[in-house]
Every structure is written in structure tokens, then in C-alpha cells.
C-alpha positions in Angstrom: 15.1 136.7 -141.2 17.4 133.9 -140.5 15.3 130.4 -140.9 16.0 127.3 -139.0 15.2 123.5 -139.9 16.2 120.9 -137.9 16.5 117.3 -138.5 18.3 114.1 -137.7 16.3 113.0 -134.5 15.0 109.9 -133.7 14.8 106.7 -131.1 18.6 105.6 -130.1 19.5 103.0 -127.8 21.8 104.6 -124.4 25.3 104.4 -125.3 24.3 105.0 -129.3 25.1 108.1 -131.7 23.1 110.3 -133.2 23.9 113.5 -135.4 21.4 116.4 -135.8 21.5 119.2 -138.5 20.1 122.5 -138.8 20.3 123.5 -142.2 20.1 127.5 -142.6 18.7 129.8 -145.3 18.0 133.4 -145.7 21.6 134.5 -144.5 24.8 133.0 -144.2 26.2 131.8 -141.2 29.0 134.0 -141.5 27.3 136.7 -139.5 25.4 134.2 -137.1 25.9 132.2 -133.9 24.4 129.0 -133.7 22.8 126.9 -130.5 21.2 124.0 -130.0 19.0 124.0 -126.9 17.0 120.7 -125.7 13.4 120.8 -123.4 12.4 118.1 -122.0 8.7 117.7 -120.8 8.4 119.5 -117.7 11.6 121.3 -117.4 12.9 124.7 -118.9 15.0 124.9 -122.0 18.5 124.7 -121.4 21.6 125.7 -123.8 23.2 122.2 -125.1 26.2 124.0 -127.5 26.5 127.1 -129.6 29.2 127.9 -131.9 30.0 131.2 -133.0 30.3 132.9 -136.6 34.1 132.4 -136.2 33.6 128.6 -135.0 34.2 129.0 -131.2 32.5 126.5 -129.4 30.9 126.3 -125.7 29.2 123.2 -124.2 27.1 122.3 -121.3 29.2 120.3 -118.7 26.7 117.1 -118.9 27.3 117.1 -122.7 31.4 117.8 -122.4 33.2 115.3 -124.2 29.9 113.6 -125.6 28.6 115.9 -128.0 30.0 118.2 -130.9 29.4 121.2 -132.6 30.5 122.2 -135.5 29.6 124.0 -139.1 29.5 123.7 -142.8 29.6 126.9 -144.1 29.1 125.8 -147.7 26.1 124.1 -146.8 25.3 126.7 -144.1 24.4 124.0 -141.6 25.5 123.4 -138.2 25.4 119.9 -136.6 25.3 118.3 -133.3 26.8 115.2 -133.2 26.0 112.9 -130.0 27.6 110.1 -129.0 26.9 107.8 -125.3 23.6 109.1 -125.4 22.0 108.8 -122.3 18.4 108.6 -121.2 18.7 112.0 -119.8 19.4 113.7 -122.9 15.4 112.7 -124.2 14.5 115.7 -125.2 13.0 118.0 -127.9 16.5 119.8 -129.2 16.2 123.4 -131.1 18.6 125.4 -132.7 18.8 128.9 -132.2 20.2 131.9 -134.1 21.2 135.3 -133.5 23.3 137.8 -135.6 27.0 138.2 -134.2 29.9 139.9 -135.6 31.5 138.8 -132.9 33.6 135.9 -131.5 30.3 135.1 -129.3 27.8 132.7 -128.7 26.4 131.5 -125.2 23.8 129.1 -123.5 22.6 131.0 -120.8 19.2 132.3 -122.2 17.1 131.4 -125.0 16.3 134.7 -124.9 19.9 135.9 -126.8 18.6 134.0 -129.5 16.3 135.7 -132.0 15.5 132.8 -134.8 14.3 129.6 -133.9 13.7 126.1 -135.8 11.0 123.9 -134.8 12.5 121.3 -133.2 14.0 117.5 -134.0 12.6 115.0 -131.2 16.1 112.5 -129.6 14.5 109.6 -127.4 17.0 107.3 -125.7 15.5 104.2 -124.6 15.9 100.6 -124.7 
């Protein structure tokens, strides 16, 4: 089973940067795709980015331009890296695995994801 640990959250000012990992072990991210979902208190989890095993990328619109995806296969970690944070993006943010040959990964369901990590808490306030 494919385990999950994120970190990198904290308390950022709006308009500040932030980068989150999730650092993989078990299998190699070769075979996965990655996605990092976000809940905030009171609403449902929603699909922030994914990246697939051969490094396509999707994002949500609100996030478009702001945030980025991307992998280290060496170190088997994918990040998030979030820049002009907004108070809207407070939220608990999770990344997600499921095995994929494939050139696939998506955000419409946490359901298509199988493996989760606990969760990095991102506050934006001033």
C-alpha cells in the first residue's frame, strides 16, 4: 500500500507562498497519480491539482496560475507550491494516490483516490 505524509503547512499572510510536500513510500511514483485535495470546515473536499505518473498536470480554476504541481521522482515526493494565497484557500490540504499506468489523474472525486495522507493544515490570515 502506497503511504502518504504530508507536510509544509502553516500560517501565511494573503498574498504569501507556501510549498507543501507529500513524501511517498512503499511504491514508486512511477506507477501513481498524485492529488492534492483541500477541506475546509463545513464544506466538501474538493480536487486542488493532481499530476499523473507521466507528469501531466490538471488544476482547479481558482488555483490556475497560483499554484503548482510537480514531482521528484528520486525523492518520490510531489509538491504543491502556492503563491498569492488567499484567505479562501484556508484549508486542511491532503494528497491522494491511486495506481495509474496511465497518462491520468483527475479532481472530480476523492473517491478515484485509494491512499490517503493525513493532512498539512494552510491558514491565510493577517
Amino acid at each position: 500500500q502506497l503511504q502518504l505524509v504530508e507536510s509544509g503547512g502553516g500560517l501565511v499572510q494573503p498574498g504569501g507562498s507556501l510549498r507543501l510536500s507529500c513524501a511517498a513510500s512503499g511504491f514508486t511514483l512511477d506507477y501513481y497519480a498524485i492529488a492534492w485535495f483541500r477541506q475546509a470546515p463545513g464544506k466538501e473536499r474538493e480536487g486542488v491539482s493532481c499530476i499523473s505518473n507521466s507528469g501531466r498536470t490538471k488544476y482547479l480554476d481558482s488555483v490556475k496560475g497560483r499554484f503548482t504541481i510537480s514531482k521528484d521522482n528520486a525523492k518520490n515526493t510531489v509538491y504543491l507550491q502556492m503563491s498569492s494565497l488567499k484567505p479562501e484557500d484556508k484549508a486542511v490540504y491532503y494528497c491522494a494516490g491511486r495506481k495509474s499506468y496511465l497518462e491520468w489523474c483527475g479532481l472530480g472525486s476523492p473517491g478515484d483516490y485509494g491512499d490517503w495522507g493525513q493532512g498539512t493544515q494552510v491558514t491565510v490570515s493577517s
